[in-house]
DOBANU-777100 format. One record per residue (C-alpha): residue in one letter; x, y negated, z. Coordinates in pm, 1 decimal, always signed. Example, Ala and Ser with C-alpha at 12.3 -4.5 7.8 and 13.67 -1.06 7.14 Angstrom:
a  +1230.0  +450.0  +780.0
s  +1367.0  +106.0  +714.0
***
This chain:
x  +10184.0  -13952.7  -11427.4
x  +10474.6  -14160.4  -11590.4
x  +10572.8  -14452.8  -11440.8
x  +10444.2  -14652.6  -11736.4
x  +10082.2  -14558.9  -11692.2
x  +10114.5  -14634.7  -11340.9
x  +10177.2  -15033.9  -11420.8
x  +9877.7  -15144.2  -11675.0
x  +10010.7  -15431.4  -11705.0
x  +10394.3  -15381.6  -11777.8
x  +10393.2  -15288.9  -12143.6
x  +10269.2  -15585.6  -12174.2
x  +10568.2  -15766.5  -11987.6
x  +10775.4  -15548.5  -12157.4
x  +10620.9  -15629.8  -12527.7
x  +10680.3  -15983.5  -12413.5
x  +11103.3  -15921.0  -12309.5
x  +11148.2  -15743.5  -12618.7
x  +10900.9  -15968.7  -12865.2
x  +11135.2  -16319.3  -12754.1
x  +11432.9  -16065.1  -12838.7
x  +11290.0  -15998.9  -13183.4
x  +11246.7  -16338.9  -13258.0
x  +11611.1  -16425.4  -13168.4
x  +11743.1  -16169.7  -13378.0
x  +11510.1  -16180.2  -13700.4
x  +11511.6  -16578.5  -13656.8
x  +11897.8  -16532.6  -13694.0
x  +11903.4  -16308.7  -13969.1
x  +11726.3  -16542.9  -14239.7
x  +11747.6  -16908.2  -14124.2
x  +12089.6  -16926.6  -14146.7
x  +12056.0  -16890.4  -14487.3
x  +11867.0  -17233.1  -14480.5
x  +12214.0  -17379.5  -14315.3
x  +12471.1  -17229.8  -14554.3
x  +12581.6  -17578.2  -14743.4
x  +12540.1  -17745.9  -14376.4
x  +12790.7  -17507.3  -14267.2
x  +13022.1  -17544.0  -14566.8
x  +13049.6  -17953.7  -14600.5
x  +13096.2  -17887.7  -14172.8
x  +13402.3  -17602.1  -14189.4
x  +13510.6  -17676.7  -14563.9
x  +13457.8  -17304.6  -14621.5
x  +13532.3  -17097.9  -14936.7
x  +13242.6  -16932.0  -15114.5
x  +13384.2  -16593.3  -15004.9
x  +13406.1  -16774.4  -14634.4
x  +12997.6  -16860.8  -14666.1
x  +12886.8  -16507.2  -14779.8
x  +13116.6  -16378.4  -14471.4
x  +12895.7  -16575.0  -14215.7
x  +12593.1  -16355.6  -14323.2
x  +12746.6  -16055.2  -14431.4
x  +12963.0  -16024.1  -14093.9
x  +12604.1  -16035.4  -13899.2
x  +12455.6  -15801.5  -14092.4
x  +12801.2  -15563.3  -14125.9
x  +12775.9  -15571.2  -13717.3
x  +12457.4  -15497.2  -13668.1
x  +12432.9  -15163.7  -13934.0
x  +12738.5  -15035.6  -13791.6
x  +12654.1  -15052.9  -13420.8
x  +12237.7  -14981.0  -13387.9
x  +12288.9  -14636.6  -13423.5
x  +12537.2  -14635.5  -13155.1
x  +12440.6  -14888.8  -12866.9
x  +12037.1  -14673.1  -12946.3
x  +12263.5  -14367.9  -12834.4
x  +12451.4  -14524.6  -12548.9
x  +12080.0  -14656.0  -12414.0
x  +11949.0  -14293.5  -12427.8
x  +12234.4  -14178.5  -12218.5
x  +12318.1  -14436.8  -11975.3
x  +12005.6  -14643.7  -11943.0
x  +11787.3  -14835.5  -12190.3
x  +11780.5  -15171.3  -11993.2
x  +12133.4  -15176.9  -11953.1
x  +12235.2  -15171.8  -12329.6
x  +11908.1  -15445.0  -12376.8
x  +12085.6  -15641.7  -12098.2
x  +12437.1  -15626.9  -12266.4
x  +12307.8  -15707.8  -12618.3
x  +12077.4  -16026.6  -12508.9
x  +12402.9  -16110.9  -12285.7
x  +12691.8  -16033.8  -12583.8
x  +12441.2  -16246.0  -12851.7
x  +12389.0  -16540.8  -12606.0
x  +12804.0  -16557.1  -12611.4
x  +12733.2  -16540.2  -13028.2
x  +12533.4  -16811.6  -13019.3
x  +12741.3  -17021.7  -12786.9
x  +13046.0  -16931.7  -12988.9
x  +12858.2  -17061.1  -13294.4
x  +12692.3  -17387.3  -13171.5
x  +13041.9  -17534.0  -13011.5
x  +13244.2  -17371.2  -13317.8
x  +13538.6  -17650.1  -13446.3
x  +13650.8  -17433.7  -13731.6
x  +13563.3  -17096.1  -13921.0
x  +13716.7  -16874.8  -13774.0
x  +13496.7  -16935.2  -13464.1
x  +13211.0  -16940.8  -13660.9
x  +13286.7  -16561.3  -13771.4
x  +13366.6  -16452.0  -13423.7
x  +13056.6  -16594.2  -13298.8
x  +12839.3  -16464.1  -13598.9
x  +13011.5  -16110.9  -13528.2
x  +12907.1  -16111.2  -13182.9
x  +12592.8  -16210.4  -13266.5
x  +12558.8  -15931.6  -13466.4
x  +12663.5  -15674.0  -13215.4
x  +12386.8  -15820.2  -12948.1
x  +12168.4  -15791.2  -13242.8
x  +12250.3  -15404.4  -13285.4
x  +12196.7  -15353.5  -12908.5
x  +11865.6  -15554.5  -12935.0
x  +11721.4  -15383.5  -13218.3
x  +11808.0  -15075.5  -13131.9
x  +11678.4  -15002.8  -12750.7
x  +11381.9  -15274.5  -12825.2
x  +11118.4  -15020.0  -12965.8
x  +11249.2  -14737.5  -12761.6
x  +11191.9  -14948.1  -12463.2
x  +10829.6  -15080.0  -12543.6
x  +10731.8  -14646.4  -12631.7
x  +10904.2  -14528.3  -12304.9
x  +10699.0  -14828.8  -12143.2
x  +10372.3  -14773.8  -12247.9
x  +10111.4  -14491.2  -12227.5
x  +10051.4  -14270.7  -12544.8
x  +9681.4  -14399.3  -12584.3
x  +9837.1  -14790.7  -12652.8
x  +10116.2  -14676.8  -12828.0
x  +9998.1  -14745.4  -13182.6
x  +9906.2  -15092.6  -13096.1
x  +10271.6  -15236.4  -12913.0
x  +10453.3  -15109.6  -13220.5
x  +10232.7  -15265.7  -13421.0
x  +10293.3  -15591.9  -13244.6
x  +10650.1  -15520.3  -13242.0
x  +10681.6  -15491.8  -13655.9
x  +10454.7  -15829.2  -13663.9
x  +10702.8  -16011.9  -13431.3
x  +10971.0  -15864.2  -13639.0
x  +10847.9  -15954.6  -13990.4
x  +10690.5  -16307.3  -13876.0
x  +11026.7  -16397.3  -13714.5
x  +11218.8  -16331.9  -14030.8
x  +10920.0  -16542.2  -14238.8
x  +10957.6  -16851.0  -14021.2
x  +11342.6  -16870.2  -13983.7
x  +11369.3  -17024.2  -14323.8
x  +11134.1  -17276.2  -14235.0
x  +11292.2  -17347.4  -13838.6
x  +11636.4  -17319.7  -13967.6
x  +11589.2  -17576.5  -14233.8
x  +11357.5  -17826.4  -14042.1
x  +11620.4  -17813.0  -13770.4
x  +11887.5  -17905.3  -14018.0
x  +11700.0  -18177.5  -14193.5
x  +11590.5  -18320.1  -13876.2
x  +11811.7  -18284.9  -13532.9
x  +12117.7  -18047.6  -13633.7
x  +12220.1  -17736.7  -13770.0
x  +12381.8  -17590.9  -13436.6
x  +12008.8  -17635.9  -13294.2
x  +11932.2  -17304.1  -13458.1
x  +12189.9  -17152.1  -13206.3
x  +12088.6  -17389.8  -12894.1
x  +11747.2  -17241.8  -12930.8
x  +11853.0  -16911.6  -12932.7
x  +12010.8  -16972.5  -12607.0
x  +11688.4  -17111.7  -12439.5
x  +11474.5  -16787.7  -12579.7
x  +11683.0  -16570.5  -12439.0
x  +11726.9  -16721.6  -12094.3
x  +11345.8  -16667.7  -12071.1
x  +11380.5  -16298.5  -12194.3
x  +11649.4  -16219.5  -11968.0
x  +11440.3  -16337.5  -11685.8
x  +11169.4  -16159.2  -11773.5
x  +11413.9  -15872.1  -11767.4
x  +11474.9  -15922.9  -11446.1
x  +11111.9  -15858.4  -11344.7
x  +11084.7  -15564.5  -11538.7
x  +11374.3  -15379.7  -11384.7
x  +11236.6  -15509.2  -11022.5
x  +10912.8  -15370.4  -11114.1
x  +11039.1  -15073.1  -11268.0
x  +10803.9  -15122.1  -11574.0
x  +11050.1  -14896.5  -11807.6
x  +11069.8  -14522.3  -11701.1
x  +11391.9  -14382.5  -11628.3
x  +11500.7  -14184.6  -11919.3
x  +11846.9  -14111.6  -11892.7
x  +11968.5  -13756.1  -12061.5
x  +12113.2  -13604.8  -11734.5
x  +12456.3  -13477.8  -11819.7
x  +12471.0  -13643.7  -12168.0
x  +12808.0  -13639.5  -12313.7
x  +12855.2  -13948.7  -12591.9
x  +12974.2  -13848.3  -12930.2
x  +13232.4  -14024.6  -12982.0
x  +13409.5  -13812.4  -13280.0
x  +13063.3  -13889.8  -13411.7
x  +13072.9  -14254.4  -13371.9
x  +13401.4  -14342.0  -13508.9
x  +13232.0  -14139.0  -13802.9
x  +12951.0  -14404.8  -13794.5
x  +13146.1  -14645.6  -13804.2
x  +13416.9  -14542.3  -14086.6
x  +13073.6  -14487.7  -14281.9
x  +12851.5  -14793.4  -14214.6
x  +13180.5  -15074.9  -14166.9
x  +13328.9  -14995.6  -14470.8
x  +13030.6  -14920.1  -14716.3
x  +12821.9  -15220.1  -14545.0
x  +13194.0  -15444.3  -14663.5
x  +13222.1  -15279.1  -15022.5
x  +12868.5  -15337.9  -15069.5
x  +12855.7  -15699.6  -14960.9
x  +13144.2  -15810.3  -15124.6
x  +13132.7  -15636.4  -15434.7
x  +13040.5  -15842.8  -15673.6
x  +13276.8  -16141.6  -15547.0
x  +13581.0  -15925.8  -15531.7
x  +13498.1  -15655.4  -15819.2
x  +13387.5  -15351.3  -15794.1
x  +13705.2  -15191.4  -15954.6
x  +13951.1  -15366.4  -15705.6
x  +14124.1  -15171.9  -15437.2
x  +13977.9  -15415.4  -15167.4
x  +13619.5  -15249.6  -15296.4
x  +13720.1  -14879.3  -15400.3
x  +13924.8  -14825.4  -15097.1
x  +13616.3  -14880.6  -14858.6
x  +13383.6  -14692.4  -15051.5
x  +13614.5  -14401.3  -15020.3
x  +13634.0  -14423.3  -14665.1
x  +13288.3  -14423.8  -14629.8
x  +13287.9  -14114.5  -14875.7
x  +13520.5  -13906.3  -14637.9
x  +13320.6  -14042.4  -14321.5
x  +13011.6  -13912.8  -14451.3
x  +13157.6  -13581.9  -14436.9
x  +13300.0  -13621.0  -14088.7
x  +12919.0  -13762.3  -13975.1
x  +12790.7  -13370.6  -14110.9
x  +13063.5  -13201.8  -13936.6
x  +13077.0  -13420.6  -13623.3
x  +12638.9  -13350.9  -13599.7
x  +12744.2  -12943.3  -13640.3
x  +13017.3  -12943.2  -13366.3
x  +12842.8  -13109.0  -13070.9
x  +12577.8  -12981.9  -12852.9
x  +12473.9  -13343.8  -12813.0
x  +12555.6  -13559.1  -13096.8
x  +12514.3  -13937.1  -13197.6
x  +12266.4  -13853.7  -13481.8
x  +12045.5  -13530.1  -13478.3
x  +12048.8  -13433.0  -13855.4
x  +11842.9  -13123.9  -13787.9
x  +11548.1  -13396.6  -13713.9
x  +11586.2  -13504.2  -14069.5
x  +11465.3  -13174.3  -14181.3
x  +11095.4  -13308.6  -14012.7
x  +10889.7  -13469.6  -14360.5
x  +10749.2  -13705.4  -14183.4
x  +11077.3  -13823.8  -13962.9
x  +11249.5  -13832.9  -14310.3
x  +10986.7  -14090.7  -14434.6
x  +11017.2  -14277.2  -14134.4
x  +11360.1  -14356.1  -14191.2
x  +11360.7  -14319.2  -14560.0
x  +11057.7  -14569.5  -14568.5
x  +11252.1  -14806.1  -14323.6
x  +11515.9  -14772.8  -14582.7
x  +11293.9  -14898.4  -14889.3
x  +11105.1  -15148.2  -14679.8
x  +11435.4  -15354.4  -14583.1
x  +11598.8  -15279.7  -14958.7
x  +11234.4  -15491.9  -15064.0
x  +11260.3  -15729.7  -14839.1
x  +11590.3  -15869.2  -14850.7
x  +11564.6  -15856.4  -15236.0
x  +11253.8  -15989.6  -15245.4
x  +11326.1  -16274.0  -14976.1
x  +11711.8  -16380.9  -15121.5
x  +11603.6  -16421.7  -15470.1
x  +11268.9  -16612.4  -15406.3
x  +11441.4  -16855.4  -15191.6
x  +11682.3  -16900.8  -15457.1
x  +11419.7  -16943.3  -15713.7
x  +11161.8  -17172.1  -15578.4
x  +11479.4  -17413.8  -15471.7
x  +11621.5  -17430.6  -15841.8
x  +11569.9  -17797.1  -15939.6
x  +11478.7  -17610.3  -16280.0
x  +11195.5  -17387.5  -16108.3
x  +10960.3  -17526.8  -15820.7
x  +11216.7  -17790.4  -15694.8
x  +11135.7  -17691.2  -15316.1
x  +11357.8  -17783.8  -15007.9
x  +11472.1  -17523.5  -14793.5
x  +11209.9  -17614.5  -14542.9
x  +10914.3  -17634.3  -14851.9
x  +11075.1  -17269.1  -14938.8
x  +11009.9  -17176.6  -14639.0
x  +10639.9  -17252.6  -14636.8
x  +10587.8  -17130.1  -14971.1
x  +10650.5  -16788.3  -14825.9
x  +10378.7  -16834.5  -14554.5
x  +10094.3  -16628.4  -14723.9
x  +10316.9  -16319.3  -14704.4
x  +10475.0  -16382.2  -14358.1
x  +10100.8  -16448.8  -14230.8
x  +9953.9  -16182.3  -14389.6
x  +10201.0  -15916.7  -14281.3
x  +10199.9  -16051.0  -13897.3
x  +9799.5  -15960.4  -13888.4
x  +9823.1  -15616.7  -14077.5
x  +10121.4  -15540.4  -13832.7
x  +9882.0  -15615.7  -13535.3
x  +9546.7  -15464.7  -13632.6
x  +9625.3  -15164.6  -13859.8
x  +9770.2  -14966.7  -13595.7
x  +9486.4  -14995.0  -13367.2
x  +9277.2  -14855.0  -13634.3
x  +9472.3  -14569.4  -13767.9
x  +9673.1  -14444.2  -13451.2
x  +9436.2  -14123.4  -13476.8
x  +9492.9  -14010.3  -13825.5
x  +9745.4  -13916.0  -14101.4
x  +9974.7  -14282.6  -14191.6
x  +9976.6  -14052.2  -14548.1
x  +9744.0  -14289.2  -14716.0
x  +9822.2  -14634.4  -14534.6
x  +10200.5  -14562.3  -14631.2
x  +10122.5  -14490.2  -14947.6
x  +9895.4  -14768.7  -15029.1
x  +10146.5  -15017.7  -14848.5
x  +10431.1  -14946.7  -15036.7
x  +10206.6  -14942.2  -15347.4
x  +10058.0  -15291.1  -15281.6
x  +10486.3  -15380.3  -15220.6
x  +10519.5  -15227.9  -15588.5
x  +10204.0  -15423.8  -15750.0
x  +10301.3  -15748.5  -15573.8
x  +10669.2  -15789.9  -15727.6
x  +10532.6  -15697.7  -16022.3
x  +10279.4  -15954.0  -16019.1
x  +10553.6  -16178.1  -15934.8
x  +10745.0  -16092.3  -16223.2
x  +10481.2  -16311.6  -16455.1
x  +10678.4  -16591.4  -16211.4
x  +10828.5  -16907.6  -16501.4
x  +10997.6  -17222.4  -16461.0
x  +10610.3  -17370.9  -16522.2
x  +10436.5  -17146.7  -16269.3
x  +10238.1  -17354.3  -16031.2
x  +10242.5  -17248.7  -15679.0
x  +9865.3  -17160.4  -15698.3
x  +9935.2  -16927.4  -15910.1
x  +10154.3  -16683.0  -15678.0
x  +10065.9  -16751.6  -15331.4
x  +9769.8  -16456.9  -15333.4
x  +10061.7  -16218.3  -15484.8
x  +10271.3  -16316.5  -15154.5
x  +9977.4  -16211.2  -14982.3
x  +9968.8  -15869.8  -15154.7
x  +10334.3  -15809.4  -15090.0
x  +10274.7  -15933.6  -14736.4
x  +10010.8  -15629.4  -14669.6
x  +10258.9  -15376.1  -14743.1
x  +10522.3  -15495.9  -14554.2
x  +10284.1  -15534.9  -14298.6
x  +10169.7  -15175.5  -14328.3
x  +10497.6  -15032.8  -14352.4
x  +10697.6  -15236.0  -14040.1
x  +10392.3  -15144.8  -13812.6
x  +10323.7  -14739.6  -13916.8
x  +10681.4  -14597.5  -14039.8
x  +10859.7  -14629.6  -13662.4
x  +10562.7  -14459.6  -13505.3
x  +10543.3  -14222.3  -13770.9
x  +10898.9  -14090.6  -13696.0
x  +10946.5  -14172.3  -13324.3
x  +10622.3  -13969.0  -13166.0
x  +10815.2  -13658.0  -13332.4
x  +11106.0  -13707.6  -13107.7
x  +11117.1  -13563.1  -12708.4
x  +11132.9  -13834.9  -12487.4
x  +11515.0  -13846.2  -12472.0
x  +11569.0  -13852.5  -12821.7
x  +11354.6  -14174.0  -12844.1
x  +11682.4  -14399.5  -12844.6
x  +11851.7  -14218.7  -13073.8
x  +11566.5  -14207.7  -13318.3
x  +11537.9  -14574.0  -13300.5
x  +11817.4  -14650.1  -13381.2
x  +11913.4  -14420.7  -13709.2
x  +11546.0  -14573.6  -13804.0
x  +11710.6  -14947.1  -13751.1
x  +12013.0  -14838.7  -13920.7
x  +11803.1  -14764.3  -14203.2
x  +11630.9  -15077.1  -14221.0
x  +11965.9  -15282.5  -14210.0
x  +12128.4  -15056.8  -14468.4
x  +11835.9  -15079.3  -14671.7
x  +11863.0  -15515.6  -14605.2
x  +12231.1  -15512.5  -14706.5
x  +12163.1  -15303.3  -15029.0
x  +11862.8  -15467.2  -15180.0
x  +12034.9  -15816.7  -15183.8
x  +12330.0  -15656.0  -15337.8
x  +12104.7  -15418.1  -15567.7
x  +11900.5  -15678.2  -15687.0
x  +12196.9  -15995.3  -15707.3
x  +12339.5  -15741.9  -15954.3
x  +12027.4  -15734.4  -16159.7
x  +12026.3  -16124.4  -16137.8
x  +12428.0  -16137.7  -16261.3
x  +12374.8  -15903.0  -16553.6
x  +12091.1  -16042.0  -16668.7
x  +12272.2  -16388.4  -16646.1
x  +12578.4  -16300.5  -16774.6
x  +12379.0  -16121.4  -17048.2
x  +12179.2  -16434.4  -17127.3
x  +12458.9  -16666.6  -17085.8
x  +12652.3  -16478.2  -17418.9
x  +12382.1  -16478.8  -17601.4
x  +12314.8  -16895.9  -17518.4
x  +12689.7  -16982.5  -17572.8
x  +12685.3  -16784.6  -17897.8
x  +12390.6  -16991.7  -18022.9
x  +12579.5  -17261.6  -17960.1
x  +12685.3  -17534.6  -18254.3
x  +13036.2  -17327.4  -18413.3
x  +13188.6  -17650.8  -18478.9
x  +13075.4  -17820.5  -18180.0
x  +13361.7  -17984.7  -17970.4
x  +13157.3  -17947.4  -17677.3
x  +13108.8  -17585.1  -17734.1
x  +13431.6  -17437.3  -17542.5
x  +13370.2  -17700.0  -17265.3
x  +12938.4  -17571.6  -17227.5
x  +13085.9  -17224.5  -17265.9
x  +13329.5  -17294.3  -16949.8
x  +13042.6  -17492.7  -16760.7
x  +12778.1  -17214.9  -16810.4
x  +13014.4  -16959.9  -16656.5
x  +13214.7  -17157.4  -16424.8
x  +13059.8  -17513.5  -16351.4
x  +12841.0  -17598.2  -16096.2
x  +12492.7  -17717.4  -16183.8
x  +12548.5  -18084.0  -16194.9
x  +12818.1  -18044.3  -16430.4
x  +12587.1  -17839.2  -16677.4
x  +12381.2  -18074.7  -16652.4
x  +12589.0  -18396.2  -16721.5
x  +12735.0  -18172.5  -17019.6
x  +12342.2  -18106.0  -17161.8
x  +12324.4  -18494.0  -17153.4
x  +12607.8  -18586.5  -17370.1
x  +12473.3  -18374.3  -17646.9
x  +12248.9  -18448.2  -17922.7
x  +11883.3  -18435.2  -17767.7
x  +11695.2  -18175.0  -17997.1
x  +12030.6  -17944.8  -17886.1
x  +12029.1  -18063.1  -17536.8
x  +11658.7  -18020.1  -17502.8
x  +11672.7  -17660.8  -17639.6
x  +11975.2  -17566.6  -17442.3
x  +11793.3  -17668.8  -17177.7
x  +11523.5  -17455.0  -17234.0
x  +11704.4  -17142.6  -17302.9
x  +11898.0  -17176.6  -16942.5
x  +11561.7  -17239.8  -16811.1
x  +11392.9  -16894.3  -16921.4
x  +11736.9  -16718.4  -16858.8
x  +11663.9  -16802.0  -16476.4
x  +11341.2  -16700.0  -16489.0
x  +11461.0  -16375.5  -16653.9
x  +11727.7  -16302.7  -16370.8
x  +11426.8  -16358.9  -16111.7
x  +11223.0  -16089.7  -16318.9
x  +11523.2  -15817.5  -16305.6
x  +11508.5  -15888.9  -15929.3
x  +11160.4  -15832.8  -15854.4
x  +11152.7  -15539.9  -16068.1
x  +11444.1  -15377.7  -15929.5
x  +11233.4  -15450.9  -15543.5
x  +10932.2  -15302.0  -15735.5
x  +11124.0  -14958.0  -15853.4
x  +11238.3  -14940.8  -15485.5
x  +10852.7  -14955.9  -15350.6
x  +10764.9  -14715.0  -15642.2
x  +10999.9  -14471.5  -15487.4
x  +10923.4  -14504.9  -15140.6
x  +10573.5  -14437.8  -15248.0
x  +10621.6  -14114.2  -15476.5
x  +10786.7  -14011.4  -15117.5
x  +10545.0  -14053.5  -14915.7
x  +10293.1  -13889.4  -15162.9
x  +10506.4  -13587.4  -15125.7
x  +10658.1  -13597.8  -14778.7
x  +10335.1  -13704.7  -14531.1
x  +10087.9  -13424.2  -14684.7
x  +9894.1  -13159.0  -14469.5
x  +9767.5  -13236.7  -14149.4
x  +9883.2  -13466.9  -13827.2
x  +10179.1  -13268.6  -13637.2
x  +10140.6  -13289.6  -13279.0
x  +10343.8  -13510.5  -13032.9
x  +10703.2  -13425.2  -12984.8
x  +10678.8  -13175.9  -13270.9
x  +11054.6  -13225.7  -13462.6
x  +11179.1  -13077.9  -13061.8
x  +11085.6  -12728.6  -13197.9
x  +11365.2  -12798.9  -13538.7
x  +11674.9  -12809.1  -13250.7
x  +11525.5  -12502.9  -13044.7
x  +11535.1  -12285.2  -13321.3
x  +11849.4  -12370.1  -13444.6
x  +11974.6  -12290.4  -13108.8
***
């Protein structure tokens, strides 16, 4: 008998460690958002200097989960869950007593690397914890905390703005994970986590330094893209890196006996899905949540505050949280074929409800389509880990994890880049076609042209005053329906991405349930 099932009660301590964890680090991945101009008016930062303070989280915490998940296999899960709540308390600290930008960075980095250590041993630690029988139902609860955490940080992050003060985002983080890392404490005293160390494990490290020459750079080129050009050196010469790395990954994987990221697993269906899925379910999400936000705010759409924002995305954070609990306790027995498929489906239908979304949409009229979208994530967060992870031998757990984490923040980082695309070439697009309809001999023409591409809102706006009011009503209009036609490219590029994931797991998840531990067999025989 494993030490878990010996201690009835310690997956549930352990659910508790990890769920305050999850909390921290989802809480910290979208309600910063919420703070951005906060932080600007504070640091006088550059727009490139605002998209760093997400993007160097998010950079971080791709580039490392893979890792740190590897490092926990070999030289203790706790440990690495230790470090990480330890390394993203200094984050946070760093952050909430920051006099200038570059602090802010440092701290934000940091916080991203706790993150990645987080993130990565959290679900490994919860299965190695708990019994098979309950499994289903913990990493259920673990994708609700997940997804509900990232629902409400808008909201948190924006009433703590309004109301106390932006650095009480990071002062609560501090206090949350004081009471995790106690708990901690108790769970290593009690021994409520088996010990699963890989006796004799060497660490890849040719294979790391692959990992991160792949995930650094590409999770860089991608983020910063569109603000430095996709043609310039300081975006080609990253994604070339990456290129070669991705090479060195396949020949690193070949040439240990033990390395960082089992690619022979991959050739499981249903372990691809689970990280392929992971993949798609992040790309949705992040597209889904950047754009809406962005939306809804628009004084020219719904007018919302960041905290109003925040609650206008309720129905789908609520609705996810009680799929993620209670559909794993009903389908841990058979095939995730069908839920899978019919979560990323109801994904797919509810951007492309959302897609009907104008300038004159009232709020009644979406918040059931949130819901929709919220049942597939839902579905997907809870079922696609376990699908993957009860392939793996016990000592692969970590590992597994991790690459499945990786996914997810890859997937995060290339859906809001993916889908901001969509949004700038539809409004570049739109923006031609409105500054061509504009009056030839107009003197105000070349100055509107400049605004429109250039000027910040207020200035469009004072420049739509000063003209002749049928003009300045119709211009109006037409900038009006160009923003609701950006929104539409985004939601439909999030739908294509569910449609995918879906024709995927139509294909991969067919035939009947593999047994436990089944993907061990793929390394034995290549041996």
């Amino acid at each position: 008998m494993s030490q878990a099932n010996s201690h009835p009660n310690g997956a549930r301590v352990v659910l508790a460690m990890t769920a305050i964890c999850m909390m921290v680090v989802g809480f910290n991945t979208t309600a910063v958002a919420t703070i951005l101009p906060n932080l600007k008016a504070e640091f006088d930062l550059t727009p490139s200097g605002l998209q760093w303070v997400m993007a160097t989280y998010t950079v971080a915490s791709a580039t490392l989960v893979t890792i740190v998940s590897r490092l926990g296999d070999i030289t203790g899960k706790m440990g690495v869950f230790f470090f990480g709540m330890v390394v993203f308390a200094v984050g946070s600290s760093l952050v909430l007593f920051a006099q200038d930008g570059t602090m802010l960075l440092l701290g934000r980095g940091a916080q991203g690397a706790g993150a990645a250590a987080l993130f990565g041993t959290s679900l490994s630690l919860l299965t190695a914890a708990t019994p098979e029988e309950q499994r289903a139902s913990v990493t259920g609860a673990w994708g609700a905390i997940v997804g509900l955490a990232i629902g409400v940080g808008p909201i948190v992050g924006g009433a703590f703005a309004h109301y106390v003060s932006w650095r009480a985002v990071f002062a609560t983080d501090l206090i949350l994970l004081v009471i995790a890392f106690a708990i901690g404490l108790n769970v290593s005293k009690r021994k409520y986590v088996p010990d699963t160390r890989l006796a004799g494990a060497r660490f890849d490290f040719l294979g790391a330094i692959a990992i991160l020459l792949f995930l650094g750079p590409l999770s860089f080129a991608l983020s910063n893209g569109e603000s430095n050009g996709w043609g310039t050196p300081m975006t080609l010469v990253p994604l070339a890196v990456a290129a070669l790395a991705t090479v060195g990954i396949v020949l690193a994987a070949r040439r240990s006996d033990d390395p960082l990221i089992e690619l022979r697993y991959f050739h499981h269906p249903r372990y691809f899905m689970a990280a392929a899925g992971m993949f798609f379910t992040g790309f949705t999400l992040f597209g889904f949540f950047v754009y809406f936000n962005t939306f809804v705010q628009s004084p020219d759409a719904f007018g919302y505050s960041s905290v109003s924002a925040g609650l206008a995305i309720m129905p789908l954070s609520l609705s996810m949280f009680v799929i993620s609990v209670t559909a794993p306790r009903f389908l841990a027995p058979y095939s995730f074929r069908w839920p899978v498929v019919i979560g990323l489906g109801a994904m797919a239908c509810g951007f492309l409800l959302l897609m009907a979304t104008t300038n004159t949409t009232q709020y009644g009229e979406i918040w059931w389509k949130l819901m929709v979208v919220g049942i597939g994530l839902g579905i997907c967060f809870s079922l696609l880990p376990r699908l993957g992870l009860r392939l793996l031998p016990e000592e692969h757990v970590g590992q597994g994890s991790g690459v499945i984490n990786a996914c997810l923040y890859f997937g995060a980082t290339l859906g809001a880049v993916v889908c901001g695309l969509a949004e700038a070439i539809t409004t570049r697009r739109g923006l031609s076609e409105v500054i061509d309809a504009l009056p030839a001999g107009s003197t105000q023409r070349e100055d509107l042209a400049h605004a429109l591409t250039h000027g910040t809102p207020s200035q469009i706006q004072q420049l739509i005053a000063g003209m002749e009011p049928q003009s300045g009503t119709a211009l109006a209009k037409a900038l009006r329906d160009l923003q609701d036609n950006a929104f539409d490219s985004a939601m439909m590029i999030t739908a294509l991405a569910a449609l995918i994931g879906m024709v995927l797991a139509l294909l991969l998840l067919r035939g009947p349930v593999p047994p436990l531990h089944s993907a061990t067999e793929l390394t034995r025989k290549a041996q």
